[in-house]
C-alpha positions as CSV (number, residue, x, y, z in Angstrom):
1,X,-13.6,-19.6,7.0
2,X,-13.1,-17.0,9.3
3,X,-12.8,-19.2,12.4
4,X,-9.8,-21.1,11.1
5,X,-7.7,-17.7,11.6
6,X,-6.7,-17.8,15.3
7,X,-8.0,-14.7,17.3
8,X,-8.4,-11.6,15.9
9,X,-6.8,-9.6,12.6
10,X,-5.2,-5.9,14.0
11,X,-5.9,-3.3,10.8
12,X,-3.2,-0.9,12.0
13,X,-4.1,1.9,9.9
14,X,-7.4,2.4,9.0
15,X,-7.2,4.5,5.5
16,X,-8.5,3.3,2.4
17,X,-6.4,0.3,1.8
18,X,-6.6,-0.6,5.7
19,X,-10.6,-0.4,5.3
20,X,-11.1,-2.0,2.5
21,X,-8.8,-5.6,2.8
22,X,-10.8,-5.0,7.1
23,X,-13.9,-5.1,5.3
24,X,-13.1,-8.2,3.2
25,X,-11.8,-9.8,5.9
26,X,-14.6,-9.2,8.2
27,X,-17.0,-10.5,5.2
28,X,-14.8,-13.8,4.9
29,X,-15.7,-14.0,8.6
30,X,-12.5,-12.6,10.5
31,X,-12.7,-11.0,13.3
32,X,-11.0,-7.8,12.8
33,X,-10.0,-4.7,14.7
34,X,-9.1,-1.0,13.4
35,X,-6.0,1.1,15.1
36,X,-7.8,4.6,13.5
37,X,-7.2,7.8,14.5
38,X,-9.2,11.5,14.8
39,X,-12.0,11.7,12.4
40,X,-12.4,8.3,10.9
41,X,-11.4,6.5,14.6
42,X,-15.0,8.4,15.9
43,X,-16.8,7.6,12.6
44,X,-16.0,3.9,12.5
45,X,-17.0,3.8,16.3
46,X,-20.2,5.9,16.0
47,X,-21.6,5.0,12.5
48,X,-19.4,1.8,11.5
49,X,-17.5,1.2,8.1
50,X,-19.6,1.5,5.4
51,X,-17.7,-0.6,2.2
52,X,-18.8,0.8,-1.3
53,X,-17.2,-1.9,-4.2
54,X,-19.1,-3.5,-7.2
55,X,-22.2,-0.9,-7.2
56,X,-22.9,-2.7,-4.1
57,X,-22.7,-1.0,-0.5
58,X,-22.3,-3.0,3.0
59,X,-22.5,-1.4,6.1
60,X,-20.2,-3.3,9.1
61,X,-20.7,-2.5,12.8
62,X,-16.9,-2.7,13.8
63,X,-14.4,-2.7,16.7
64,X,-12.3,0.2,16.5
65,X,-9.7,2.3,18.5
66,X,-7.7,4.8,19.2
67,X,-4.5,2.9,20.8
68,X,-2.8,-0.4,20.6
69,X,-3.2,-1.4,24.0
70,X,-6.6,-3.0,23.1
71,X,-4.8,-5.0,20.1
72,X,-2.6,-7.2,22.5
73,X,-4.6,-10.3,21.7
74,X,-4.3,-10.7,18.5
75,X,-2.9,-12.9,16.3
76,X,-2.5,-10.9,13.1
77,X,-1.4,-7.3,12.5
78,X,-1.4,-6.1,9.3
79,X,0.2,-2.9,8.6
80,X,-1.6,-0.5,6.9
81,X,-0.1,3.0,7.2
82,X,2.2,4.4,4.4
83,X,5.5,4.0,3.8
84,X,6.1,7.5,5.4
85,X,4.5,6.3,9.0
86,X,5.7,2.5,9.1
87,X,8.6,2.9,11.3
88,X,6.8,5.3,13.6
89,X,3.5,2.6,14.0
90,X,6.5,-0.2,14.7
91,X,7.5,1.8,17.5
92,X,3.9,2.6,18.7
93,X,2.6,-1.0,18.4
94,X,6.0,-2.6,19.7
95,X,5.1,-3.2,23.5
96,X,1.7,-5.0,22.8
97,X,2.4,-7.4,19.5
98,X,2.6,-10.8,21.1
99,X,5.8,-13.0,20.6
100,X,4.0,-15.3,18.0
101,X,2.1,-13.2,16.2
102,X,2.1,-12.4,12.6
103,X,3.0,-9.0,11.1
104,X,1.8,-8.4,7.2
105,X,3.2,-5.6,5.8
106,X,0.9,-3.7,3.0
107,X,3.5,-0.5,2.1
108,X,4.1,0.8,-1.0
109,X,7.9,0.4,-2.3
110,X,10.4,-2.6,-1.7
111,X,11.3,-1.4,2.4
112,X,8.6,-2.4,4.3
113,X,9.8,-5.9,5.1
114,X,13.2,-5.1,5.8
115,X,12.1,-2.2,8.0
116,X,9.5,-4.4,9.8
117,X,12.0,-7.7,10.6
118,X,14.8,-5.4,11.7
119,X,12.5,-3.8,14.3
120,X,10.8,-7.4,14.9
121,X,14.0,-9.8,15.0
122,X,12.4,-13.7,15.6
123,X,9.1,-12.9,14.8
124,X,6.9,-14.0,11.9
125,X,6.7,-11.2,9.0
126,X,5.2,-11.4,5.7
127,X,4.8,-8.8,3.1
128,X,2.0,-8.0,1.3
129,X,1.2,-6.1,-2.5
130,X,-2.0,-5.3,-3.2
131,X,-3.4,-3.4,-6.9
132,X,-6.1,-1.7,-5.9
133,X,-7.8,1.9,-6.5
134,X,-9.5,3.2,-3.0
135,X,-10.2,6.3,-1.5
136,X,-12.0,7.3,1.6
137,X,-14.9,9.4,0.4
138,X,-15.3,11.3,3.7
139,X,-14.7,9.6,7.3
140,X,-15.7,6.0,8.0
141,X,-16.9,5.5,3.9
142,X,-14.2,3.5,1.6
143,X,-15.1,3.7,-2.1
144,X,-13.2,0.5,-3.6
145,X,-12.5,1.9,-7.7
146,X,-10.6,-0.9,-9.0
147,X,-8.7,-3.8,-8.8
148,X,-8.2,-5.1,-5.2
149,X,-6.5,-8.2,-5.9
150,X,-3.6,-9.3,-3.1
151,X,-0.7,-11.3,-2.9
152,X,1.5,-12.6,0.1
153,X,4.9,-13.8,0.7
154,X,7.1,-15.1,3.6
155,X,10.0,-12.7,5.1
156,X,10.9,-13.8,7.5
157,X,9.7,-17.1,9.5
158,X,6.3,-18.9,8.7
159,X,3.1,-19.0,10.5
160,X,-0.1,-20.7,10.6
161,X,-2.1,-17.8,10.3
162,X,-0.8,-17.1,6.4
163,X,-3.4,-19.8,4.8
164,X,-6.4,-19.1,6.7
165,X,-5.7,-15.3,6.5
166,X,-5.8,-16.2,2.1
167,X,-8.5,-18.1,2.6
168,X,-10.7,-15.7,4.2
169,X,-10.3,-12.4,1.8
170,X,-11.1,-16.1,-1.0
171,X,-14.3,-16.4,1.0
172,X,-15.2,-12.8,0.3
173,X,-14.6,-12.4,-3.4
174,X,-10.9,-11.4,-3.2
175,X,-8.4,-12.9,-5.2
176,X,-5.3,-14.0,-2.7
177,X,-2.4,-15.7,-3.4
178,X,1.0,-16.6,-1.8
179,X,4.1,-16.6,-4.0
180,X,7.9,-17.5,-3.5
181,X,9.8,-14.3,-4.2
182,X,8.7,-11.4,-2.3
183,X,11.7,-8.9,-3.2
184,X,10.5,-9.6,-6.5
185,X,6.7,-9.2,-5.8
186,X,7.3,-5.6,-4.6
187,X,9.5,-4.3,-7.2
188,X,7.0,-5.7,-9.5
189,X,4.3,-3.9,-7.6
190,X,6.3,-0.6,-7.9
191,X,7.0,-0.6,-11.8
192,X,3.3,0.8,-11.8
193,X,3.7,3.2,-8.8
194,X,6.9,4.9,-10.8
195,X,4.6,4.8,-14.0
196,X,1.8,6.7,-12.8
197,X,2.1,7.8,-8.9
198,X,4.1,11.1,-9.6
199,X,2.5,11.5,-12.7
200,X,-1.5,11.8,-11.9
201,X,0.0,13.5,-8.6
202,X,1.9,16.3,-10.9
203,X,-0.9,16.4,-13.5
204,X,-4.3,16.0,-11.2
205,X,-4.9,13.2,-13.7
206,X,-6.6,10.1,-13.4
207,X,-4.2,7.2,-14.1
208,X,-6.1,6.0,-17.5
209,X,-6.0,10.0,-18.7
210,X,-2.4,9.4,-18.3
211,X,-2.0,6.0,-19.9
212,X,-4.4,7.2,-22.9
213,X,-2.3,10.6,-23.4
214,X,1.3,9.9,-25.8
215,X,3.3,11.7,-24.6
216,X,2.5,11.2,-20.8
217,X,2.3,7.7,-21.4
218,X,6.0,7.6,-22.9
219,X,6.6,9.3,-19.7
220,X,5.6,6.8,-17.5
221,X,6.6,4.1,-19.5
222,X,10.7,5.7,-19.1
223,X,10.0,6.0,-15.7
224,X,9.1,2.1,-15.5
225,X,12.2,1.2,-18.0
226,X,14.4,2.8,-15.9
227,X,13.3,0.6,-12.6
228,X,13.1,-2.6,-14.8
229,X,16.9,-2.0,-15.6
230,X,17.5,-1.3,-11.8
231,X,16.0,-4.4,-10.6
232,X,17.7,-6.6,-13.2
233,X,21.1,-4.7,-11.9
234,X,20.0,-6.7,-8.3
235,X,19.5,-9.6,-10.0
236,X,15.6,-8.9,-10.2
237,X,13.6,-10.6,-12.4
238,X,11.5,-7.8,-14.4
239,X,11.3,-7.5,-18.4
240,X,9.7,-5.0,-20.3
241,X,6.3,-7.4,-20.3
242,X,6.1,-5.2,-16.9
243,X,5.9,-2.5,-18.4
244,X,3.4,-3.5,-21.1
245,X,1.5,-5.1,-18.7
246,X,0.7,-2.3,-16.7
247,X,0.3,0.0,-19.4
248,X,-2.8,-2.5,-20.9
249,X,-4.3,-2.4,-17.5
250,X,-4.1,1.2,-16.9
251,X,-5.8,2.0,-20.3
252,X,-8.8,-0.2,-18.9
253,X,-8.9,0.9,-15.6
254,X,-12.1,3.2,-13.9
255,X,-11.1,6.4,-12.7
256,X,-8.2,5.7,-10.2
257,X,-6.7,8.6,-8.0
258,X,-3.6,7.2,-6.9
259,X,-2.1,8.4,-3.3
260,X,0.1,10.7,-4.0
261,X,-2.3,12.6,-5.4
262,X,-5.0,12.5,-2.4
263,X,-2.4,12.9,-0.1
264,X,-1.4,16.5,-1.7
265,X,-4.3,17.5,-1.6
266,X,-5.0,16.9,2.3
267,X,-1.0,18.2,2.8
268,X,0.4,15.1,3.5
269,X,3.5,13.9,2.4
270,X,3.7,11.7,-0.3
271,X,5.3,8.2,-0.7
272,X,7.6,9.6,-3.6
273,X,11.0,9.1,-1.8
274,X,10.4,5.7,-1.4
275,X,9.1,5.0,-5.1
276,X,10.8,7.3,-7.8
277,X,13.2,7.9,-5.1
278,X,13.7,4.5,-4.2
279,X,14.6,3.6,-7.8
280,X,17.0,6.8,-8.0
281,X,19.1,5.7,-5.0
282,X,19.4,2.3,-6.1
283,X,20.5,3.2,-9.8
284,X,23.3,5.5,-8.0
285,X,24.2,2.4,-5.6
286,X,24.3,0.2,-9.1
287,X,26.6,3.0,-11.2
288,X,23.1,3.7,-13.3
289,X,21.3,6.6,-13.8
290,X,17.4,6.9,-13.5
291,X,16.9,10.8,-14.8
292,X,13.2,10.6,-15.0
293,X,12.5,9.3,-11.5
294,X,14.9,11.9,-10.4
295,X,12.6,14.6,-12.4
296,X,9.3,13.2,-11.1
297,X,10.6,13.1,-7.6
298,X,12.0,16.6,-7.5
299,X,8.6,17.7,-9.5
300,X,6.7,15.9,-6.8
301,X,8.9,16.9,-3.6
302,X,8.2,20.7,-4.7
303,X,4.4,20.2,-4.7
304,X,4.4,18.5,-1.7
305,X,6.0,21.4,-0.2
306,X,3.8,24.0,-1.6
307,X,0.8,21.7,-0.6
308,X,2.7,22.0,3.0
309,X,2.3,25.8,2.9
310,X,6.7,25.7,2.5
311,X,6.1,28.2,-1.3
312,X,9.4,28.8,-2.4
313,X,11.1,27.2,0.5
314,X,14.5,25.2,-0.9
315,X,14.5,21.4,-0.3
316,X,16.6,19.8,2.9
């Protein structure tokens, strides 16, 4: 399958997610590349990428570097940073994307597309949502915890490269689909990041703990009301089936650390401005008011400052 997806798959970012839909891809029989950087660039080019999903563990000998130079060629770049980087990697991969490429965005919250085709004008971008627990367990190891089912949808243009791309992660195991609506596909992705993101990040809980605790879980499910009435406000499509929905798959999910938590504790920024946030500044633009995203952001924004070393230092 691999050979119907022209040339070669860029995985500009090479974290968890970025590892793990690589790895799949290489097993559907992509070729695939890995932008990387410090300690996980030199262990994916000294030891390789070793995939840990299922019980199951599969070692890959991959292609990886340190620059986008070496990228040029190929056909497919899917974007794998977070939210808080996406801009920055544009501007770092700009010079060496060729003219009829493809460019897959696979960012938490509903910017990512519009970010990408406004820095992209006239070429082909998709967006990408993908439920999936994964965690890099130390450099060039990706432990795959749950889910890690993926959906697609046109921005902006077509291109050939959407159906074999599907078709390959099908080849591996992955489920893969392309559907119509991508606004709503990403808000829809989001009800669960409000719901438990901020949450297991504030509370060091796993995301079933929260969903099996009441009174957290009446947390999270505000948090997830509150977007569901913002996205019907833009005319989006989301009902309070959402919101159960998520809540039934939480309480039967493994132990998932979402990012927000992994990235305070390496003293990273989280993604929380453009999740809770997100939802916050869109209630304001709508005359709404979403008080529990605005609590679980300013919650989360203070941790992340403490995790920063910034104790006691005012926001802004």
């Amino acid at each position: 399958m691999g050979s119907a997806v022209p040339g070669a798959v860029a995985v500009a970012g090479a974290g968890a997610v970025g590892c793990h839909y690589g790895a799949q891809l290489l097993r559907g029989g992509a070729k695939v590349r890995f932008l990387a950087r410090g300690a996980q660039l030199q262990a994916l080019k000294r030891d390789g990428l070793i995939h840990r999903t299922g019980g199951e563990e599969r070692h890959y000998r991959v292609e990886a570097v340190g620059t986008p130079e070496a990228l040029a060629d190929c056909s497919v770049w899917l974007l794998c940073c977070k939210t808080t980087g996406l801009a920055a990697l544009l501007d770092q991969i700009a010079p060496f994307v060729d003219r009829d490429a493809l460019l897959v965005t696979l960012q938490n919250g509903v910017r990512a597309g519009e970010i990408t085709a406004g820095r992209f004008p006239g070429w082909a971008v998709a967006v990408a949502s993908a439920f999936i627990g994964a965690r890099i367990e130390r450099p060039g190891v990706v432990l795959h915890s749950a889910a890690g089912h993926i959906s697609l949808a046109r921005w902006q243009g077509d291109h050939p490269a959407i159906g074999p791309l599907l078709a390959c992660w099908r080849a591996a195991g992955t489920e893969a689909r392309l559907v119509a609506d991508g606004r709503l596909m990403l808000w829809r992705k989001m009800v669960w990041n409000c719901g438990f993101n901020a949450i297991c990040a504030i509370t060091r809980r796993y995301a079933r703990a929260v969903a099996e605790d009441s009174e957290l879980a009446a947390v999270a499910e505000a948090a997830m009301g509150e977007l569901v009435r913002v996205a019907n406000a833009q005319g989006i499509a989301l009902t309070g089936e959402d919101v159960a929905r998520n809540m039934a798959v939480t309480r039967e999910m493994g132990p998932v650390k979402p990012s927000a938590w992994q990235d305070l504790e390496r003293g990273r920024p989280t993604e929380v401005a453009d999740l809770n946030g997100e939802v916050v500044r869109s209630a304001r633009a709508c005359g709404l008011d979403a008080p529990v995203n605005r609590t679980l952001t300013a919650l989360l924004l203070a941790l992340q400052r403490d995790a920063a070393g910034d104790v006691g230092r005012p926001a802004g």
